[in-house]
C-alpha positions in Angstrom: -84.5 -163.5 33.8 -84.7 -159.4 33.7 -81.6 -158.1 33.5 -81.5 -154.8 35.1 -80.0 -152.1 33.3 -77.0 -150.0 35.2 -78.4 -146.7 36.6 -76.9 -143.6 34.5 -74.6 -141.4 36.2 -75.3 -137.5 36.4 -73.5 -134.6 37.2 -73.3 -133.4 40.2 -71.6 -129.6 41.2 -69.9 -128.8 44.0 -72.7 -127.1 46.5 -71.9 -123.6 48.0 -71.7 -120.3 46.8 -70.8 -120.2 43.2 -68.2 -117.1 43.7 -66.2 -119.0 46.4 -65.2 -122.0 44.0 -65.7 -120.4 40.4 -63.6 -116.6 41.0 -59.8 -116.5 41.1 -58.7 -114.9 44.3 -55.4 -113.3 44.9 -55.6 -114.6 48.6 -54.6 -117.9 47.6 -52.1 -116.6 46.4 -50.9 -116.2 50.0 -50.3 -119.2 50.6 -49.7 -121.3 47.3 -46.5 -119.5 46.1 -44.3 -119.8 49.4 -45.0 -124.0 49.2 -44.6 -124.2 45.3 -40.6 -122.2 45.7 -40.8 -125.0 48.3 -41.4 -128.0 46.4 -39.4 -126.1 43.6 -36.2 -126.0 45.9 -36.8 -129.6 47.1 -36.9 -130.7 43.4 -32.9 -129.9 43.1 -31.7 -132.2 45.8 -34.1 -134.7 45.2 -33.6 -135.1 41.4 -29.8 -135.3 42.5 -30.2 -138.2 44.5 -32.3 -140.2 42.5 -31.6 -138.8 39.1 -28.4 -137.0 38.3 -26.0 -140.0 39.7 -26.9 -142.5 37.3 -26.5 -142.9 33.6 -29.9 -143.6 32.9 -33.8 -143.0 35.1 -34.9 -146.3 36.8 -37.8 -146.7 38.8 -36.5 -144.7 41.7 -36.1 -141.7 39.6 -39.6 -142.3 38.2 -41.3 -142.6 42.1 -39.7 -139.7 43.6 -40.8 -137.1 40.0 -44.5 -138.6 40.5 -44.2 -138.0 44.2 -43.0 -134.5 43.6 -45.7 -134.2 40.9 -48.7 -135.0 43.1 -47.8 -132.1 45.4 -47.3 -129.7 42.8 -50.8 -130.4 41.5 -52.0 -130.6 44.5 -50.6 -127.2 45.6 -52.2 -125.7 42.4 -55.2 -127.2 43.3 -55.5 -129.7 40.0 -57.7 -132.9 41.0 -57.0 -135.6 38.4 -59.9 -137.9 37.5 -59.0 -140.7 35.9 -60.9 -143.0 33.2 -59.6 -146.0 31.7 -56.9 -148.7 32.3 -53.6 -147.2 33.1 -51.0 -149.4 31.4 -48.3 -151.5 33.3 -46.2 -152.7 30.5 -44.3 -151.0 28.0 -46.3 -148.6 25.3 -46.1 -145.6 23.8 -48.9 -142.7 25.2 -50.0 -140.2 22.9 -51.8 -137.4 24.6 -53.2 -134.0 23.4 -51.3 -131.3 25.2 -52.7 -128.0 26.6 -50.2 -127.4 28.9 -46.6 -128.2 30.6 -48.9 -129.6 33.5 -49.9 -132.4 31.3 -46.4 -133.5 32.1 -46.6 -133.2 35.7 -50.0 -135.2 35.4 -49.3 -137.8 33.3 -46.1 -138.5 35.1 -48.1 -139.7 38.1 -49.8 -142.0 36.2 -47.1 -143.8 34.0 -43.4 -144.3 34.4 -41.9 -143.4 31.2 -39.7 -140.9 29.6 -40.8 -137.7 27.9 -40.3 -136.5 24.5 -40.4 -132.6 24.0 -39.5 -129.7 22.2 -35.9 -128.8 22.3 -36.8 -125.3 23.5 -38.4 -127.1 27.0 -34.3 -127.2 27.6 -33.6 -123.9 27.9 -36.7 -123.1 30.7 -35.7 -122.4 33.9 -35.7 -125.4 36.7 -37.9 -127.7 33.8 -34.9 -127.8 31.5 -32.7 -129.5 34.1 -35.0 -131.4 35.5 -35.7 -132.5 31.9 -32.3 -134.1 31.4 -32.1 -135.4 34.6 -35.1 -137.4 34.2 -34.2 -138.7 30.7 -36.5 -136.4 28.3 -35.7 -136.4 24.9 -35.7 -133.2 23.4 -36.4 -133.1 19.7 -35.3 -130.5 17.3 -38.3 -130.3 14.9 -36.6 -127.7 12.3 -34.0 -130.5 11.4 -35.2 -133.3 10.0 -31.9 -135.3 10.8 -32.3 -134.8 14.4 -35.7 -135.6 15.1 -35.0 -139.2 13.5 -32.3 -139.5 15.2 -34.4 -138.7 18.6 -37.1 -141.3 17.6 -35.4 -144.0 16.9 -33.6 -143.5 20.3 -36.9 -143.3 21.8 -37.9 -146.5 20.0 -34.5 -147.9 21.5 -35.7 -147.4 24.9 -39.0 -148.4 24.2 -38.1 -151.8 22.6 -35.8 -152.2 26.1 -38.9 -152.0 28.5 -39.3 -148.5 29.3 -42.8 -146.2 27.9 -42.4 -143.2 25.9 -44.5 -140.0 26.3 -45.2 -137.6 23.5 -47.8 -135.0 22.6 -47.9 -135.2 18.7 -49.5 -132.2 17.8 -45.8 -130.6 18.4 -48.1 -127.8 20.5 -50.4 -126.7 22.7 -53.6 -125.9 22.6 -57.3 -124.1 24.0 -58.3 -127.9 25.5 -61.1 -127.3 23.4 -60.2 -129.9 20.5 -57.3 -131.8 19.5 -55.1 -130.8 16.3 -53.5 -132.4 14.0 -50.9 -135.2 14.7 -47.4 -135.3 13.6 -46.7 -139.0 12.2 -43.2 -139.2 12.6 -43.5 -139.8 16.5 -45.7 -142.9 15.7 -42.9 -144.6 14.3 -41.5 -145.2 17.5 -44.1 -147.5 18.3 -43.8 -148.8 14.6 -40.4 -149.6 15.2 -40.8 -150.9 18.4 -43.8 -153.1 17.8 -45.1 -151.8 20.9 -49.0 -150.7 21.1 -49.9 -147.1 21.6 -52.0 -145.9 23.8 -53.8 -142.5 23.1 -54.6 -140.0 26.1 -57.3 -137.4 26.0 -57.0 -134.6 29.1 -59.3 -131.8 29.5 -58.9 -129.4 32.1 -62.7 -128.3 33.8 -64.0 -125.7 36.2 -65.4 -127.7 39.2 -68.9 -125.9 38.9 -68.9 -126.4 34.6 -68.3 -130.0 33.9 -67.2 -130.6 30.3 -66.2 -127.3 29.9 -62.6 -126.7 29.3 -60.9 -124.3 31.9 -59.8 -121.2 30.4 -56.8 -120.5 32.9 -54.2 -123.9 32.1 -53.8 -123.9 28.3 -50.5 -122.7 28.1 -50.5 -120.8 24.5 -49.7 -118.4 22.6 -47.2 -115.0 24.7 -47.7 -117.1 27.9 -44.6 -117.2 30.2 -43.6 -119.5 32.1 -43.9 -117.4 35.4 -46.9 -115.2 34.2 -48.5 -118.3 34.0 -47.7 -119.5 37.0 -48.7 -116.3 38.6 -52.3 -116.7 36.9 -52.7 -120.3 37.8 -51.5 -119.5 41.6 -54.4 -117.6 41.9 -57.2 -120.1 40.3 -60.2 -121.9 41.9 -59.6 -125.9 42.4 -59.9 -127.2 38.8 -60.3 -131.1 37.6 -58.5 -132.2 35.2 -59.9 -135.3 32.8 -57.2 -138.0 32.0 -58.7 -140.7 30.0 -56.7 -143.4 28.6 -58.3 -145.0 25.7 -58.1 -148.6 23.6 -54.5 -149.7 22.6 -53.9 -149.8 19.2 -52.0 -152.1 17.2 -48.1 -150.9 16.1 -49.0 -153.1 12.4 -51.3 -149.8 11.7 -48.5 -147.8 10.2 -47.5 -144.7 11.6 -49.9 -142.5 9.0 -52.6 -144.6 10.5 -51.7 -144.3 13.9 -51.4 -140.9 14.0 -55.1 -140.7 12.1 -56.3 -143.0 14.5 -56.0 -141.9 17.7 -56.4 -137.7 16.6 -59.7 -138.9 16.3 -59.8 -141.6 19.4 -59.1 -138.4 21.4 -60.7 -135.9 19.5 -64.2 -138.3 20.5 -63.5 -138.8 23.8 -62.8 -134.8 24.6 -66.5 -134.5 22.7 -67.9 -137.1 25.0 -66.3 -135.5 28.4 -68.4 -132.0 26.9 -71.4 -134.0 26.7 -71.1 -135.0 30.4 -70.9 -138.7 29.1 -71.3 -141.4 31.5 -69.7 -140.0 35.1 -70.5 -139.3 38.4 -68.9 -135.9 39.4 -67.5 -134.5 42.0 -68.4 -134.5 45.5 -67.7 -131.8 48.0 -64.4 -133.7 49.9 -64.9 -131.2 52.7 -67.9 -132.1 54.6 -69.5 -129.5 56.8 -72.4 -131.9 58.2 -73.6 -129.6 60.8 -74.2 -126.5 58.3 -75.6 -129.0 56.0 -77.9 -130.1 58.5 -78.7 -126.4 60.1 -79.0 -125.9 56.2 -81.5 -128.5 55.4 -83.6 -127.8 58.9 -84.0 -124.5 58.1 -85.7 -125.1 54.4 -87.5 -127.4 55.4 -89.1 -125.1 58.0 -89.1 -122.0 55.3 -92.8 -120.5 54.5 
């Protein structure tokens, strides 16, 4: 018996004029801003409802930040595609970070709590929101404290619930992956709890594989300047792939080795346009496609 082999997937663009999808454009502007302060103001009383009455985030609190999360991205116009089994039981996610929107992202995904750098506390609206969900906030210059912080977060990970943490300790281009802190892996160490690494690239609908150059959050960014910039930006895609467990007996040396380069491989594949069949135009225009298609075949 011939087996026959699985066709391979290609890449397919979004049709249209390339300007309309690839350009920012201040007009959407117009309209994003007003409904993001919207969903901003909502954020308040629905964190204090489901958040900032109880001692501790349970699955309500969880629900209503990766409700709130899917409209923001949504707003922004970020289109998650997602590769890989999302895990249902307790783990710990390692993720290359590019941006505080890998936080929104990965939120809708998983229900967990967040580690992140003590500065996050002081942002405006993200800080509160921050402690209200749980997030711990580590203190890298002080050796004490970020032990302290991990073995809480090992602590909550041994009780049922999945920690989040970016270990490079910053952001990046979303070109590559740098290198990993191994003191975060200890929390699965200590937890004996697998880890799951998480490789997210943000791409320009129209160049897929390519990182976008508008959502790394680096270097004199601002919070609101970035905002601004991103308010204006065609529909992106952002990548969230979510690769092989591995095994807490590693070590947390080999962890961290491990899945750098787990990542660091799958980002090369997403550039190579491994294995994926890309995105189709969600808004239909059958009649202009069909005037479209009548009219070239009737050209010459």
């Amino acid at each position: 018996m011939i087996r026959r082999k699985k066709p391979v997937s290609v890449l397919v663009t979004y049709p249209g004029r390339r300007w309309r999808r690839s350009r920012p454009k201040a007009l959407r502007r117009i309209w994003r801003l007003p409904v993001l302060v919207f969903y901003l103001l909502l954020a308040f009383p629905l964190a204090a409802w489901t958040c900032a009455r109880k001692s501790e985030p349970d699955a309500g609190s969880y629900r209503a930040f990766a409700w709130w999360s899917r409209r923001v991205l949504r707003i922004l116009g970020i289109h998650l595609r997602v590769d890989g089994a999302i895990p249902k039981s307790p783990v710990l996610i390692a993720a290359n970070h590019v941006s505080y929107l890998d936080i929104l992202a990965l939120a809708t995904l998983v229900s967990g709590r967040f580690v992140a750098k003590k500065e996050m506390r002081a942002w405006p609206f993200f800080g509160i929101m921050g402690e209200w969900l749980g997030t711990l906030f580590i203190d890298r210059s002080d050796a004490r404290a970020s032990q302290r912080t991990m073995r809480q977060a090992s602590e909550i990970l041994t009780a049922g619930t999945s920690i989040v943490l970016f270990p490079e300790g910053t952001t990046s281009d979303g070109k590559g992956v740098g290198d990993f802190f191994a003191a975060p892996f200890e929390t699965a160490s200590g937890a004996a709890a697998p880890t799951i690494p998480v490789a997210l690239r943000y791409e320009d609908v129209l160049r897929p594989g390519q990182p976008d150059s508008l959502c790394p959050f680096i270097g004199e960014d601002s919070l609101f300047g970035h905002l601004w910039r991103l308010a204006a930006a065609a529909p992106l895609t952002l990548r969230v792939e979510f690769l092989p467990a591995l095994a807490p007996e590693l070590g947390r040396r080999k962890l961290a080795a491990t899945a750098q380069a787990a990542i660091a491989d799958a980002l090369q594949r997403m550039e190579q346009g491994a294995s994926i069949t890309y995105l189709h135009d969600p808004r239909r225009r059958p009649i202009r496609d069909a005037w479209a298609a009548w009219r070239h075949g009737h050209e010459g």
